[in-house]
N, C-alpha and C positions, 0 to 999 in steps of 0.2 A: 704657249698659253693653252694651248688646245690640247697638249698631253697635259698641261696641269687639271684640268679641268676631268680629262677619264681620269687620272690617276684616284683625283678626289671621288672621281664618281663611282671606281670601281673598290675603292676604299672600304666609299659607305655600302654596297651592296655589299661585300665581304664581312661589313660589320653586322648588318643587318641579319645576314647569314648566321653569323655565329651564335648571336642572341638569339636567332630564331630556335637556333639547335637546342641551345643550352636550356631554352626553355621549356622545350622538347623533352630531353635530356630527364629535368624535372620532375616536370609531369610523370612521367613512365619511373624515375623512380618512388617517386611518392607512391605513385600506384603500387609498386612490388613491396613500399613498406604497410602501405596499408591491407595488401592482401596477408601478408605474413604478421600480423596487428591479429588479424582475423583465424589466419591458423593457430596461431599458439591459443588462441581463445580456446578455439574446437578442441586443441588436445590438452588441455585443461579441464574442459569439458568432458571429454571423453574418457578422459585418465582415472576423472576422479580425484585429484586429487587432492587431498587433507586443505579443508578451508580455514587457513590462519590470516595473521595479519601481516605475516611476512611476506618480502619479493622473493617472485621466484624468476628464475633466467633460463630459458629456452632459447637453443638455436634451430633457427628454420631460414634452410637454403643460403648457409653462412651469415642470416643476417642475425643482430644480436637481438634478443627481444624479453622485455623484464615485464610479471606482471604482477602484480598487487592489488590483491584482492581485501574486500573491507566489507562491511555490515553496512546497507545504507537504510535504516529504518528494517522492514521485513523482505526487503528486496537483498540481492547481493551487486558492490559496486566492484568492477572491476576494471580496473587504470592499466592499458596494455601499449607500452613504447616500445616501438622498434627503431633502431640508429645503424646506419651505415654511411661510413665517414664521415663527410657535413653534413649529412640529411636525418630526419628524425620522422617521427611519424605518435602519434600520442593519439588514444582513443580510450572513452571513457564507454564501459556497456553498462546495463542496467540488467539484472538478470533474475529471474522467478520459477517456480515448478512447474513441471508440465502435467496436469492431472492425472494421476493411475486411478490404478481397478478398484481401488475403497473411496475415492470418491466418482465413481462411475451411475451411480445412483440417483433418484431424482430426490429421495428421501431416507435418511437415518436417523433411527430411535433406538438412542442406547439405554436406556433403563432396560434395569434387568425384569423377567416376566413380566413383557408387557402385555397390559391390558388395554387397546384405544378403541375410541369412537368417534366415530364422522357424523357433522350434523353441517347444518348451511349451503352455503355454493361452493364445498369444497369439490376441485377436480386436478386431478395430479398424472399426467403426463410423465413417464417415466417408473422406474424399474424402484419397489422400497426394499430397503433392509431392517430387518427388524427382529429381536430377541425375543419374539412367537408370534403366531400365526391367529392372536385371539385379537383380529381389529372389526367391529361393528356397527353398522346404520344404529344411529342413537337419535333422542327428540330432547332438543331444550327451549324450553317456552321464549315464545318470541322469533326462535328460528324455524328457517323450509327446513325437512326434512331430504337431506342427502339420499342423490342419486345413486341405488345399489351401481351402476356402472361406472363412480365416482372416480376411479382409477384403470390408467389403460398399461399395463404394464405385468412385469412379474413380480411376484412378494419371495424374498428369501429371506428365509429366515437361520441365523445363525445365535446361539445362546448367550454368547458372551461376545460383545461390540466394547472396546474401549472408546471412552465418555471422554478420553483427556488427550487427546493425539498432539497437542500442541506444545513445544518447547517455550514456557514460559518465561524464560531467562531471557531469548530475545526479547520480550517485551521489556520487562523488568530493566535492563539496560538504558529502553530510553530517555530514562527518567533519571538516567547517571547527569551528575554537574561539570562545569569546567573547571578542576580542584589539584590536580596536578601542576608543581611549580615547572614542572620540563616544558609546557608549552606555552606558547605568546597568547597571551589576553591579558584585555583594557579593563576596567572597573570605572563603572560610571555609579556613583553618590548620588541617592535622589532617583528621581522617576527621567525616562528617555523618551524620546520621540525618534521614530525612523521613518525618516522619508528621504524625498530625492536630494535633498542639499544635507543632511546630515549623514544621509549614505557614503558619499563620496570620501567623506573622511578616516572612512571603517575600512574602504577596500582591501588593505594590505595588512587589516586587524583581524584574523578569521576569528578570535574568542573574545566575546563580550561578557562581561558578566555588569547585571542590574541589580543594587541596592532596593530598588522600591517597582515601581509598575512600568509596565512598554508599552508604548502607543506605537504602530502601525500606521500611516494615513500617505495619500495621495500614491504615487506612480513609481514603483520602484523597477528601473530594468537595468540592465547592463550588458555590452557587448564583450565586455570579459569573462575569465573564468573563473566568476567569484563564488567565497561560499560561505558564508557568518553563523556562527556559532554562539545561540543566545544562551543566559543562564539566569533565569529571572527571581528574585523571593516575592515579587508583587505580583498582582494580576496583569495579563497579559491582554490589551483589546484592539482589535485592528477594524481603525473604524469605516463607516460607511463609504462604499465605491472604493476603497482603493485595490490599488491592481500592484499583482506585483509575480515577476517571473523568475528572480533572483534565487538560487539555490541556499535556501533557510532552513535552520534546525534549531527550535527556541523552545524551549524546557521552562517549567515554573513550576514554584512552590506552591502554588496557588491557582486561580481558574483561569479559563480563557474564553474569550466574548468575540464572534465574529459579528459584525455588526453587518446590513444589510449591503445586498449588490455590490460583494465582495468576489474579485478576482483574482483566485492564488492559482500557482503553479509550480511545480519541484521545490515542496515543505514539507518539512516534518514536525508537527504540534505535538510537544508532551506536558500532560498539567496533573499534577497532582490531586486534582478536586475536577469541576465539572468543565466541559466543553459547552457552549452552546452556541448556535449557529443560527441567525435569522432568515428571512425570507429572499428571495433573491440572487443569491450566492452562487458563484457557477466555480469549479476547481478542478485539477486537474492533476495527476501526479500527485497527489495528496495524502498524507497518512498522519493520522489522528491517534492519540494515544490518551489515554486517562486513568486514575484509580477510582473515578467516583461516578463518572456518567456522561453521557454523549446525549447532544438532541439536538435535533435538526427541524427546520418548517422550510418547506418552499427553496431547497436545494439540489443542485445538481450536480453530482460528480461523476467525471469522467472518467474511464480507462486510462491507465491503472491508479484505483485511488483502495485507502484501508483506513475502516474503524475500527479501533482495538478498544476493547476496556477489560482490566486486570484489574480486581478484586482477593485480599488478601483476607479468607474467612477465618483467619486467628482474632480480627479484629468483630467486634462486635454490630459495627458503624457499618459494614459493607456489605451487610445482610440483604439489604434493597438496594442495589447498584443497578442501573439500568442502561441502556442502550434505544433510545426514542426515536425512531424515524416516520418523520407526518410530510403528507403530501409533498415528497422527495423523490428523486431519482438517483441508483446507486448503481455505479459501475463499478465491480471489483468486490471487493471481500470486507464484511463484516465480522469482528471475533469478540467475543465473550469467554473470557479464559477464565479460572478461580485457580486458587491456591490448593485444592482438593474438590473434591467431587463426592453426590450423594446425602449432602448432610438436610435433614428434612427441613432447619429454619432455613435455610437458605433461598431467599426469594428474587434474586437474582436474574434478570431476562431481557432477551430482543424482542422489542415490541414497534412491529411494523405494518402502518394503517391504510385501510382498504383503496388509498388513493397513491398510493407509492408502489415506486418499481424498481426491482433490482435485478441487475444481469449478473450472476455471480454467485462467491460463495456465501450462505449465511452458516455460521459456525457458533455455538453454543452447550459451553458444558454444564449448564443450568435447565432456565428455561424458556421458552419463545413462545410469543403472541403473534402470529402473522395472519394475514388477510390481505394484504398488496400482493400485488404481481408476482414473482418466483421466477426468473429465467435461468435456469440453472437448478442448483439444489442445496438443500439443507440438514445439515448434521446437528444433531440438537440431542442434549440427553433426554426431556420430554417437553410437551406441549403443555400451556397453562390458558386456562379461557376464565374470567371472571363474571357469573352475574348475579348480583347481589340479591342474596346472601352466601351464593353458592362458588366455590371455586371446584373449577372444572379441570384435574390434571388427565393429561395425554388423552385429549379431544380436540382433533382437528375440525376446527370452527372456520369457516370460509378461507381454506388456504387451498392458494392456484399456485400447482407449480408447474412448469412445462419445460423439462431436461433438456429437451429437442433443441430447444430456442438458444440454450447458451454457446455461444462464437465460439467457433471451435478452435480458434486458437488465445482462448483464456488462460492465462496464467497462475496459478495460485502462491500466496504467499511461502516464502523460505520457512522452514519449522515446521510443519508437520510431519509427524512419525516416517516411514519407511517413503520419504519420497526425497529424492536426490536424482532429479533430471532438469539439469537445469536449460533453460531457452532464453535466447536474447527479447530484453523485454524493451529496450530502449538503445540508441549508441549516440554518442555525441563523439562529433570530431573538435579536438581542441587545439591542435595544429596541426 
């Protein structure tokens, strides 16, 4: 009895043992796939090389390792699996530019011969670039006249500044539909509701396409790795308080309405007409796209979030497109892109008021009204101030920008001209 009893007992320690090992075992490799997850990234990275939508297969330290690389809104997503025999290792990065020397600046004014003037509380923090050296203390009724020491930095001036640095087509893209018969999507008839018990039913549906409008409401989360692909012809409005962390991508024919003390996280909004956003709103991971107009009151978005608005000046209608930001806070980049550049009706602008703040890029190949904060800097082809009767071009009217102040590890959107450095902007482990 008593040798029965160690037999069992020495059994179970040898089992215990083993288990302990094997999970050991495990662990450490998981570890050497997720380092090698991590190297093939960097010499990918580092290589350079050619960003398609095909896998590519690297081996590192005999393990196998595929990655596939995609477009995820202006960020780049890159899906990197490493396998060694039963074991796997899958890691999702998020990936953005590291700022160079042309946007090193607190301020850029690309109009050619420029002629500007400073009038109000402008004071600017940082180093301007500018297409001559003709900028002046000016007086417009109603405003202080600007401190000759309005700027602490250097003026460099170079002749010719391209107004259009940005690749378009990424934009343009996100406003593509779910229209291909190769891939799996549902068609819902009539208008849809998305929330937590209609959710559940889509998990394993990634394309939806909507006949008529999408309602948005209540708590959408999920511990999986889901990711839904909307395509809407109606308007799109996700209404008041709801929250939602779900990786969404929802396209429409039509506008999009955030309604108040709204919680998003890792989305992407495309609407062919206007965005609008109410008070309350906090976001995160967020990228916003539109043909017609952004505005925002009483918002806050966080590292790393993007407004984009693409205007197409063939059409006549897109002449006053605009980009609104009122008593907001913006992390990350704002863009104002056109279809060409220069043309004088073109009335087109970022207009951002005296009680908002952004840490980040503002970017404008038109024109910009700022007076809010500046943490960071502004590339803009000129400045526009209106006071009636008078419009006021390239007159910097109460703009604070302060270069110093922006985090120094900001990342700036994928697409602009001569910059291809890319840096991990997010990772997620998916198994």
């Amino acid at each position: 009895m008593i040798v029965l009893l160690v037999t069992i007992m020495l059994f179970g320690i040898l089992t215990i043992i083993f288990f302990y090992n094997s999970t050991i075992q495990k662990e450490i490799n998981k570890s050497k796939l997720d380092l090698a997850c991590f190297s093939a990234l960097q010499t990918f990275i580092s290589k350079k090389i050619s960003f398609t939508n095909s896998e590519l297969f690297i081996k590192i330290d005999s393990i196998n390792v595929s990655i596939s690389p995609s477009y995820k809104g202006l960020f780049s997503e890159i899906v990197v699996t490493a396998k060694d025999n039963n074991d796997s290792s899958k890691i999702k990065y998020l990936l953005a530019d590291k700022i160079d020397e042309q946007f090193q600046f607190g301020l850029i004014i690309s109009k050619e011969n420029l002629r500007a003037s400073v009038a109000g509380n402008t004071k600017i923090n940082g180093d301007l670039l500018l297409t001559s050296d003709k900028i002046k203390i000016g007086r417009i009724s109603g405003k202080s006249t600007a401190s000759r020491d309005f700027q602490n930095g250097k003026i460099i001036v170079q002749e010719n500044i391209n107004p259009k640095l940005f690749n378009e087509n990424l934009i343009l893209q996100q406003f593509s539909k779910n229209t291909s018969d190769s891939i799996i999507y549902k068609f819902i008839d009539g208008n849809f509701e998305l929330n937590e018990y209609t959710f559940s039913d889509l998990t394993n549906i990634p394309n939806i396409n909507v006949s008529q409008n999408l309602i948005l409401s209540g708590k959408l989360t999920s511990l999986k790795n889901v990711k839904l692909n909307f395509s809407v012809y109606g308007e799109v409005v996700i209404s008041s308080s709801t929250y939602s962390n779900i990786d969404l991508n929802i396209r429409t024919d039509s506008s999009i309405t955030i309604e108040s003390n709204s919680q998003l996280e890792n989305i992407i909004l495309s609407a062919e007409k206007k965005i609008i956003i109410k008070e309350g709103s906090e976001f995160k991971n967020i990228q916003l796209f539109s043909k017609k107009g952004i505005e925002t009151t009483g918002v806050q978005f966080k590292y790393p979030s993007i407004l984009a608005l693409y205007s197409d000046l063939s059409e006549e209608t897109n002449l006053k497109n605009e980009i609104k930001i009122n008593s907001s806070i913006i992390n990350g980049a704002i863009l104002l892109v056109n279809s060409t550049t220069g043309l004088s009706n073109n009335k087109n602008i970022i207009e951002i008021d005296d009680v908002s703040t952004v840490q980040g890029l503002v970017y404008s190949e038109n024109y910009a009204t700022i007076s809010g904060n500046i943490y960071g800097l502004i590339y803009t082809y000129a400045f526009w101030y209106y006071k009636e009767p008078t419009e006021y071009i390239n007159w910097l009217v109460d703009v604070k920008i302060d270069r110093e102040k922006l985090d120094k590890d900001f990342l700036i959107p994928v697409g602009f001209e001569k910059t291809d450095d890319f840096r991990i902007l997010k990772q997620t482990w998916i198994n």
